[in-house]
C-alpha positions as CSV (number, residue, x, y, z in Angstrom):
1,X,0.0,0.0,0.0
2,X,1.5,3.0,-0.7
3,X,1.8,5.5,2.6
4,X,0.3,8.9,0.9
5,X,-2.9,6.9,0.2
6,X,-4.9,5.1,2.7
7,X,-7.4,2.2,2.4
8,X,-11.1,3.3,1.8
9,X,-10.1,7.5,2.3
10,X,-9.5,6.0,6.2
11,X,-7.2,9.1,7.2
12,X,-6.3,7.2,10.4
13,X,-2.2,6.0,10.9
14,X,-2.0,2.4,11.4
15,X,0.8,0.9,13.8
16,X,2.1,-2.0,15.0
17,X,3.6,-2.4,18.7
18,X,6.3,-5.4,19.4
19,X,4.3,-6.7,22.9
20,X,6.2,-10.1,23.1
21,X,7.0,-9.0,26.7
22,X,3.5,-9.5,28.1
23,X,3.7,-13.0,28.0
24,X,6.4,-12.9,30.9
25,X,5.5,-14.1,34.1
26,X,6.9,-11.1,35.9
27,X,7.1,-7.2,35.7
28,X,10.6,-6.5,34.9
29,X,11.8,-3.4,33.5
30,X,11.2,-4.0,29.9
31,X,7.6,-5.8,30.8
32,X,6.7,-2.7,32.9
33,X,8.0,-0.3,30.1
34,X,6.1,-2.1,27.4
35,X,2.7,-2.2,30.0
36,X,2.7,1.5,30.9
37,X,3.2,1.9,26.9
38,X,-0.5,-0.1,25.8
39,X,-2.3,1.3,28.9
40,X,-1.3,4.7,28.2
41,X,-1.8,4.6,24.4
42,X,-5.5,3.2,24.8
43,X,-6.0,6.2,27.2
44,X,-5.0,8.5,25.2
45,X,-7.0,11.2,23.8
46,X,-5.5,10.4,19.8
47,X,-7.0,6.5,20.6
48,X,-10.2,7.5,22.0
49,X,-11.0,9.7,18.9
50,X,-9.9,7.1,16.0
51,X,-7.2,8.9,15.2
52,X,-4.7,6.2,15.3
53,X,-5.2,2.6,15.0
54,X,-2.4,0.1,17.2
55,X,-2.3,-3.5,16.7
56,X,-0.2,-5.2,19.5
57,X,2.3,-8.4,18.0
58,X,2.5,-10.4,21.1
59,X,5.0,-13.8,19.9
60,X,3.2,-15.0,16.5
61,X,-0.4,-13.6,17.1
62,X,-1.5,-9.8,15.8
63,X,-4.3,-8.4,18.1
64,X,-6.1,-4.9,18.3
65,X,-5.0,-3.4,21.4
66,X,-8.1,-3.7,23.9
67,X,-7.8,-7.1,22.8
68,X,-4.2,-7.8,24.1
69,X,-4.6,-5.3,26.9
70,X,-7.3,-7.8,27.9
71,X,-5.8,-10.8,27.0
72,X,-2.2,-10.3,29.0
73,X,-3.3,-7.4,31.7
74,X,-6.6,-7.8,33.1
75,X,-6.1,-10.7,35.6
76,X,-3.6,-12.5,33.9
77,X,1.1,-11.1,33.4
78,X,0.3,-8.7,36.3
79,X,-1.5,-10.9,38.9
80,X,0.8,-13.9,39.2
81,X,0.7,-16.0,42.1
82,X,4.1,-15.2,44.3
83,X,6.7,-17.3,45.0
84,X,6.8,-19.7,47.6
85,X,8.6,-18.2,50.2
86,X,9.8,-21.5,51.4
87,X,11.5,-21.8,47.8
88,X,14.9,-21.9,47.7
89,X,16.5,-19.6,45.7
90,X,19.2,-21.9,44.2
91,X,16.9,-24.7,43.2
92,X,15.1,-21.7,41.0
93,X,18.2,-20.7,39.7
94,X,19.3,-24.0,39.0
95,X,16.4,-24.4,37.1
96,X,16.5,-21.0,35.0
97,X,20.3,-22.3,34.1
98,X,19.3,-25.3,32.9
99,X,16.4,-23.6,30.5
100,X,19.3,-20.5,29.4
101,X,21.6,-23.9,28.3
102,X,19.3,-25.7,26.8
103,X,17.7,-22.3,24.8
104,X,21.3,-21.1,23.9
105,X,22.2,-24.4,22.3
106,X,19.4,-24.5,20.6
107,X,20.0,-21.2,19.3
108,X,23.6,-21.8,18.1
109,X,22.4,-25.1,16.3
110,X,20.0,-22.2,14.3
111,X,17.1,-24.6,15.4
112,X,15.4,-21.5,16.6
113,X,15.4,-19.4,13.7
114,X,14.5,-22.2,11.8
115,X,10.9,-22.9,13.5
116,X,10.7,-18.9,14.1
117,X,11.2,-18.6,10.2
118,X,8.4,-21.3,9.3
119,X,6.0,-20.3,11.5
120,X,6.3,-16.6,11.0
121,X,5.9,-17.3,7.3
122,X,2.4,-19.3,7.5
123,X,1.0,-16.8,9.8
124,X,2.9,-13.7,7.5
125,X,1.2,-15.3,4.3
126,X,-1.8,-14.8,5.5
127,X,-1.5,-11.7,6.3
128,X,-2.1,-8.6,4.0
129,X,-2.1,-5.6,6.8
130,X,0.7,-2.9,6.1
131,X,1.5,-0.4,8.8
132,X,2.8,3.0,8.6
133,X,4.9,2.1,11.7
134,X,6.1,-0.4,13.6
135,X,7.6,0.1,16.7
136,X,9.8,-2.5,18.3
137,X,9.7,-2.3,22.1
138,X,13.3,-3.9,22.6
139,X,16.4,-4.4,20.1
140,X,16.2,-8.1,20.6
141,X,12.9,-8.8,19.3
142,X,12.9,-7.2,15.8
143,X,10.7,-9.1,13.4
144,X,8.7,-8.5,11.2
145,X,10.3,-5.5,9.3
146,X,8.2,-5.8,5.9
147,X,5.3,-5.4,6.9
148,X,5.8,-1.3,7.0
149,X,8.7,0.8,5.4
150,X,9.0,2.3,8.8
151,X,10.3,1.3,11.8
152,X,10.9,2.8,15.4
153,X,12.9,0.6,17.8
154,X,12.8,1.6,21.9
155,X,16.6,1.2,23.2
156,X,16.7,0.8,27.4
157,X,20.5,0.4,27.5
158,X,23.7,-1.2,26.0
159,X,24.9,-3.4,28.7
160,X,25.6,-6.4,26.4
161,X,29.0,-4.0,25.7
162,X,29.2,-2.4,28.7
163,X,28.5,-4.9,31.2
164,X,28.2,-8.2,29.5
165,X,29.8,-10.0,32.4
166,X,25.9,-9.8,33.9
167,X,23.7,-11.2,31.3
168,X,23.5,-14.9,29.7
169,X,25.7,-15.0,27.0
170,X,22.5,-15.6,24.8
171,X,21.4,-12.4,25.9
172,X,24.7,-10.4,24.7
173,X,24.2,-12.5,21.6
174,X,20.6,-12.0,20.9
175,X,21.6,-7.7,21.8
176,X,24.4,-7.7,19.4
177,X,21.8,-9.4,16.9
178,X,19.8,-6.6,17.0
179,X,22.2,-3.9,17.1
180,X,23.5,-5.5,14.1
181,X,20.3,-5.2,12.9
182,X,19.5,-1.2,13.8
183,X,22.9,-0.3,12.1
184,X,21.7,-1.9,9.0
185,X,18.5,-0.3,8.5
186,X,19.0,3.0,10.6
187,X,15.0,3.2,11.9
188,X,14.4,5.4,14.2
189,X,15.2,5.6,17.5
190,X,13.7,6.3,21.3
191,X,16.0,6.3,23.7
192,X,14.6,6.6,27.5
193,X,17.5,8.0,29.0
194,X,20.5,10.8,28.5
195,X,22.8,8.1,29.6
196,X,21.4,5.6,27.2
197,X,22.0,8.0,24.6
198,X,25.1,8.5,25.1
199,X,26.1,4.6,25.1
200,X,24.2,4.2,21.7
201,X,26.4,7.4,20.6
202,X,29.6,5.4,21.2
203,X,28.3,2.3,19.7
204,X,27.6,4.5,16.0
205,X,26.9,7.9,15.7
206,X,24.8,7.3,13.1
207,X,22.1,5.4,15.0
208,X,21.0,8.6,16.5
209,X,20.3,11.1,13.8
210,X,16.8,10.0,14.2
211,X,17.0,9.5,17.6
212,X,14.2,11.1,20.4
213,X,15.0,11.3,23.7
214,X,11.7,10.3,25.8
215,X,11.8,9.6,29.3
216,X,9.8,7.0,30.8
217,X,6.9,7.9,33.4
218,X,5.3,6.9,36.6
219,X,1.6,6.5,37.0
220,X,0.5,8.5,39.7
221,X,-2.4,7.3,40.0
222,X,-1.1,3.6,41.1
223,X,2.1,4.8,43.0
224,X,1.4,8.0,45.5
225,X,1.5,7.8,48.9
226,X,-0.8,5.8,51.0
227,X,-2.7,7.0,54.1
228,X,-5.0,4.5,54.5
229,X,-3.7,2.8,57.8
230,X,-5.8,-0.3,57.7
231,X,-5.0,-1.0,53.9
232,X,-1.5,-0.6,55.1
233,X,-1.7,-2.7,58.5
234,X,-2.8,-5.8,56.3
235,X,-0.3,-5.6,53.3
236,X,2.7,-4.9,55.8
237,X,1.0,-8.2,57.9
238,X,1.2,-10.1,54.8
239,X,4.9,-9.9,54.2
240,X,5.5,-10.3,58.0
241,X,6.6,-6.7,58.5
242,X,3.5,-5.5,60.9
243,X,5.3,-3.2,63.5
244,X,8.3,-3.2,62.0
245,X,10.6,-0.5,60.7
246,X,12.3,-1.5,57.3
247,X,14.5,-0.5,54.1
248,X,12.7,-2.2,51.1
249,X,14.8,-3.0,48.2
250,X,12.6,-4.4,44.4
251,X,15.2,-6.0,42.2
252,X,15.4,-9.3,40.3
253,X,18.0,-11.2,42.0
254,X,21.1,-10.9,39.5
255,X,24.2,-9.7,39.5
256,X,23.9,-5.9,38.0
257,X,21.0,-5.5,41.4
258,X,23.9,-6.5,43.3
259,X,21.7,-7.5,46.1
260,X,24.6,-9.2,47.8
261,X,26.3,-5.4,48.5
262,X,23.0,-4.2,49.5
263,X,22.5,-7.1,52.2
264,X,26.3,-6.9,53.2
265,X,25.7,-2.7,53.6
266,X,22.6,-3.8,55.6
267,X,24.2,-5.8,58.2
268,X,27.0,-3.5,58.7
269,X,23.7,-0.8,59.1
270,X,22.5,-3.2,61.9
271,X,26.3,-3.3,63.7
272,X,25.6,0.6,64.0
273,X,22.2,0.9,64.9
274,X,20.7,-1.3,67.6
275,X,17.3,-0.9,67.3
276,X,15.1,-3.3,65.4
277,X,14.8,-2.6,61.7
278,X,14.2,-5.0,59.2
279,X,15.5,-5.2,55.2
280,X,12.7,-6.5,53.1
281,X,13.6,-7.7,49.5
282,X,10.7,-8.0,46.7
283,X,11.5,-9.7,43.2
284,X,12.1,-12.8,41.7
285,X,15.6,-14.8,41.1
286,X,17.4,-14.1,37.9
287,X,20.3,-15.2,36.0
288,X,23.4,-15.7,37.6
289,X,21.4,-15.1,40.9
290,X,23.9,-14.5,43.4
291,X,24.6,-16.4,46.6
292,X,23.2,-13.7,49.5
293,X,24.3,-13.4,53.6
294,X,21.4,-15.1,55.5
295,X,19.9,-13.2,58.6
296,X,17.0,-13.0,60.4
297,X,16.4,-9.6,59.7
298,X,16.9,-9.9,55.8
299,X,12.8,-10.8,54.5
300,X,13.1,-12.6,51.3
301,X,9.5,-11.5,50.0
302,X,9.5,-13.0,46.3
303,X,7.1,-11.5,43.6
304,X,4.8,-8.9,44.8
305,X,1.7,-7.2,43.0
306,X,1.5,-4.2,41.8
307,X,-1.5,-3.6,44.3
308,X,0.5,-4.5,47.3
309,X,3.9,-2.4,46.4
310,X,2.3,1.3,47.0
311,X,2.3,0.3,50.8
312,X,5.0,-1.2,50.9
313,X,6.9,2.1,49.1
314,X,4.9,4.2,51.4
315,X,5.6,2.8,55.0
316,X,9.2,2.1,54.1
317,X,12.1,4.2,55.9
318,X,14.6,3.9,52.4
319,X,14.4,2.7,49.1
320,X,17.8,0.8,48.3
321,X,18.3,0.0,44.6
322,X,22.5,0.0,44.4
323,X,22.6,-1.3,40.9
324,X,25.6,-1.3,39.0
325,X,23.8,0.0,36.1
326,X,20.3,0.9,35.3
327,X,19.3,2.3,31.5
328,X,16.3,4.0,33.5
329,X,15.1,3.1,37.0
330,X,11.7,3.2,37.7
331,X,11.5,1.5,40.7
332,X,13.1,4.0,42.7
333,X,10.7,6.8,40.4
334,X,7.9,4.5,42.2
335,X,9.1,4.8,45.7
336,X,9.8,8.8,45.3
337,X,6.8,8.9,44.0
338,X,5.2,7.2,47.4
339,X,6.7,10.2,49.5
340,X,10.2,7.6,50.1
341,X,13.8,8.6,49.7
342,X,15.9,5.9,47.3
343,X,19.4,5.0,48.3
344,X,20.7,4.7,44.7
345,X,24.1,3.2,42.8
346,X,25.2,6.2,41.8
347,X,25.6,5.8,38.3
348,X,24.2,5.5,34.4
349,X,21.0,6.7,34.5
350,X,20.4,6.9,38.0
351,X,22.4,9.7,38.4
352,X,20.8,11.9,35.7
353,X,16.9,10.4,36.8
354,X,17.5,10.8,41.2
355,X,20.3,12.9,41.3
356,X,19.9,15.1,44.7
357,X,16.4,13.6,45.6
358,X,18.4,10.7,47.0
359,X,21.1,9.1,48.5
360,X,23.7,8.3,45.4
361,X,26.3,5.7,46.6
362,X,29.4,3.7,45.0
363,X,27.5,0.4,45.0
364,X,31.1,-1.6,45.4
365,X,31.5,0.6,48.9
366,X,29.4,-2.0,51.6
367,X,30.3,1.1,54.3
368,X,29.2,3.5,52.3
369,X,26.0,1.3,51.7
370,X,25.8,1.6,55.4
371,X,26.2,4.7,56.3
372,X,23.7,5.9,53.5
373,X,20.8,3.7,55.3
374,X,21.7,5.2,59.0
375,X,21.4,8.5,57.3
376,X,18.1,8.2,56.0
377,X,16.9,6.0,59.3
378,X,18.3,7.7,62.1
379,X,17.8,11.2,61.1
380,X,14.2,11.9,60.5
381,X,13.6,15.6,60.0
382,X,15.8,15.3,57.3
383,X,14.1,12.3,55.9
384,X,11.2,14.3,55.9
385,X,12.3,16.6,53.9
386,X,13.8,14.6,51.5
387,X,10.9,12.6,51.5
388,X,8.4,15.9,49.9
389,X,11.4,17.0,47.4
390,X,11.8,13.3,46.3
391,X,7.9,13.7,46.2
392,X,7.4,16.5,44.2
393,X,10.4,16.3,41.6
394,X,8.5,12.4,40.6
395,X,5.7,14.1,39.1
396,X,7.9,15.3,36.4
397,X,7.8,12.0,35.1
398,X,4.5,10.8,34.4
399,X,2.6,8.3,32.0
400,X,0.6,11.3,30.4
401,X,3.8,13.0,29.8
402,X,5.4,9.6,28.3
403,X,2.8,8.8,26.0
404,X,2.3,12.0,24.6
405,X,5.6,12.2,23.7
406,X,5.6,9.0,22.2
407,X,2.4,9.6,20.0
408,X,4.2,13.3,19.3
409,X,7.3,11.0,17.7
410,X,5.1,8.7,15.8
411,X,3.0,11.8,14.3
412,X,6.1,12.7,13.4
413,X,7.6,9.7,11.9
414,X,4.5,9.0,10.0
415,X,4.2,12.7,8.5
416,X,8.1,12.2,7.1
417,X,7.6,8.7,5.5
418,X,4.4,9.9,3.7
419,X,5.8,13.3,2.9
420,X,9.0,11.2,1.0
């Protein structure tokens, strides 16, 4: 079809999203990116009028977007049942090891890309839809590019270069496949951080000349601090932290969280400080999930809901997300936005998103882990404080202001392709 002519006179643009993420189990970054995306973009006020039309690609099945919003996020990827907390956290790791082998030699037999190729082309030959855009929610997932002349791809980070030493080596491959890829055809390009941007800069200048900077948001109306003491008592009672001061940290238990650091920093916290305060760890185990101290004050809480985390944010003295590298970092964005100050690895993007509203720290530097926390804990005017500043700077990044620079870019996009 050509792009200056649409079907029937429909003046509407036409675009495909890359939702292959919603089929995880678990909200990680790229899951919660790509969620915040649909939800916003069927909110929106270009949506509501017909403006646009979005088709979602979620693995080898094309839906409208109400569809897969209500396939994958009413009831289904953002409501899964927890983790046992009797699990053992090797056992699941053992488990996610054997699944990365097996997958990766698959993958370097080319059996994968084999059955990928065939199935893709009896569902592609059937078929006939051509979009003005397609925008492809992660570098590693880049198929199908003919089915529109343009193409937007969303990049979160380049740690396959940076820090490969953290990911599967199926992971670096699959990232350098798809760099390969983006220097090939040169789409266009949204990055969601300054600090991403920069990486991609060193990687080949030439990626970015059609690059937008568009920084992820927080919605506001999930993640804002709670008052409601009895919805609070009951959370906090279900994670056994009734009565209890704590530190929460939300990470996937892997090696760039460096959770180990932030448990080590804890208990040297606890040599300093006498009275009773409890570090309380949400998320699931990762790859390369590293072997973490044991204590009775360190909660291993596994996978919590989205519905529980607001009190959990709220009620919690700190925020600890050390991470050795982060291309955005919305979970501290969350907890600033529930009123709490994030003690933050004071690097990549963290830096340029937190900056003063928190506590940055060298996440190698256990004391300096520890002396952060019995900042925040023991003095608690200036908590306070920080707590409104960290407050009110989160509510410059929101989902309204997300999407509608999003949908700006793909107006944009669109007009270009049709105007060449």
């Amino acid at each position: 079809m050509d792009h200056n002519q649409k079907e029937s006179g429909n003046s509407k643009s036409c675009i495909l999203i890359e939702g292959s993420k919603l089929t995880d189990d678990y909200n990680d970054g790229i899951k919660r990116f790509v969620v915040t995306l649909l939800d916003g973009l069927i909110h929106s006020e270009e949506y509501l009028k017909g403006a646009i039309e979005i088709d979602v690609k979620v693995l080898d099945e094309i839906l409208p977007i109400q569809e897969a919003v209500n396939k994958y996020l009413l009831g289904h990827s953002i409501q899964q049942a927890p983790i046992d907390k009797k699990e053992e956290l090797h056992d699941v790791s053992i488990l996610l090891a054997f699944k990365s082998r097996l997958g990766l030699f698959l993958y370097r037999l080319g059996i994968i890309n084999v059955i990928r190729s065939f199935f893709m082309g009896l569902f592609y030959k059937k078929s006939k839809k051509q979009y003005d855009l397609i925008h492809f929610t992660l570098p590693q997932i880049m198929n199908p590019w003919h089915d529109s002349k343009t193409h937007l791809v969303t990049i979160h980070d380049a740690t396959h270069l940076s820090h490969k030493e953290f990911h599967l080596s199926e992971n670096v491959k699959n990232a350098h496949s798809g760099f390969r890829m983006i220097k090939q055809y040169l789409p266009h390009i949204h990055v969601i951080s300054r600090s991403t941007y920069n990486a991609v800069a060193e990687i080949d200048e030439r990626i970015l000349e059609k690059a937008r900077l568009i920084y992820e948001g927080i919605d506001h109306s999930l993640f804002y601090p709670e008052k409601d003491e009895l919805m609070i008592s009951d959370i906090l009672k279900t994670y056994d932290l009734e009565d209890n001061e704590y530190l929460f940290c939300l990470a996937t238990n892997e090696p760039r969280k460096n959770l180990a650091n932030t448990v080590k920093g804890f208990l040297r916290f606890k040599e300093m400080y006498s009275k009773d305060v409890k570090l309380a760890i949400g998320g699931k185990p990762g790859w390369k999930s590293e072997a973490i101290p044991s204590d009775p004050s360190v909660l291993y809480l596994g996978y919590i809901p989205d519905t529980d985390l607001r009190a959990l944010y709220s009620r919690a003295k700190a925020f600890c997300f050390v991470s050795h590298f982060e291309g955005f970092g919305l979970p501290p964005l969350e907890a600033m936005s529930c009123g709490t100050v994030p003690i933050y690895g004071d690097n990549s993007a963290m830096s340029e998103i937190i900056g003063e509203y928190g506590r940055g720290v060298d996440p190698s530097n256990i004391e300096a882990i520890a002396l952060e926390m019995k900042y925040l804990v023991c003095n608690d005017e200036i908590r306070k404080d920080m707590e409104l500043k960290a407050l009110n700077f989160s509510q410059n990044f929101s989902t309204k202001g997300f999407i509608t620079g999003i949908i700006s870019f793909y107006n944009e996009i669109i007009a270009n392709q049709n105007h060449n």
